[in-house]
N, C-alpha and C positions, 0 to 999 in steps of 0.2 A: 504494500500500500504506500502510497505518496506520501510523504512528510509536508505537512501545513506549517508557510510561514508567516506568522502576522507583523506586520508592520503598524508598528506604532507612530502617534504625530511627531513624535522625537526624530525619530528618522526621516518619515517625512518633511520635515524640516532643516537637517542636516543634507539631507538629498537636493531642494532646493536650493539652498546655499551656495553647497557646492556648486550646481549647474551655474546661477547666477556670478558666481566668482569667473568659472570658465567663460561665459559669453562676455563679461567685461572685461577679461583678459585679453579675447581675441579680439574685440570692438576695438580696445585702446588703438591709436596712430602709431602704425609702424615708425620707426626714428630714421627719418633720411639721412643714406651715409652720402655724406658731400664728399669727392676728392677734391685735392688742389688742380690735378692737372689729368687732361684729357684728351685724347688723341683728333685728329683729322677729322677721323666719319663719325666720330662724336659729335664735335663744333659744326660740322656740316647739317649733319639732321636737325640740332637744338636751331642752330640759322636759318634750315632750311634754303641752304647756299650749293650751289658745283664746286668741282673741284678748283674750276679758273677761279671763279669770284674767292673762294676762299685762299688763294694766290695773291689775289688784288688786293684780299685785307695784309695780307702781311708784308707786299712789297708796299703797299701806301702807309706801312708802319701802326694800322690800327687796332692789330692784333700783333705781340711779340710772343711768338713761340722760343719754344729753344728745341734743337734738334738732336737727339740723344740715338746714336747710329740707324739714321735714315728716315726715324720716326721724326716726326714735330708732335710735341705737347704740346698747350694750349693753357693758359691758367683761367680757371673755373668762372673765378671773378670776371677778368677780363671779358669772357666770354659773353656771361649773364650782363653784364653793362652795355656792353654794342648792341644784344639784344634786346635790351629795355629803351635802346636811343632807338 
């Protein structure tokens, strides 16, 4: 024969809790991880720029990267500023 379990409002109560803890856990705002520096087809997508235009900001000096073998970075800042202009 089957074993009867009764649940009490105590548990009842602890059971809710608990759920409510979980769903306000998962609800909270994930924490945006910002890097400092970002590469090409990054700044390209965030600008929604080509490759040329994105040429144009750095020989018109309005973006300075730095070039770390082959790659260009792009600092985060900088980026999000041309973007907001």
């Amino acid at each position: 024969m089957t074993q009867v379990e009764l649940l009490t409002k105590d548990d009842l109560e602890n059971l809710r809790l608990r759920l409510l803890e979980d769903l306000m856990r998962m609800l909270e705002p994930k924490k945006k991880v910002v890097r400092d520096w970002i590469k090409s087809a990054e700044v390209r997508r965030i600008l929604n720029i080509s490759h040329g235009s994105l040429q144009n900001l750095r020989v018109n000096g309005m973006l300075n990267p730095r070039k770390i073998g082959g790659t260009y970075y792009y600092r985060t800042e900088e980026v999000e500023a041309l973007f907001k202009s």
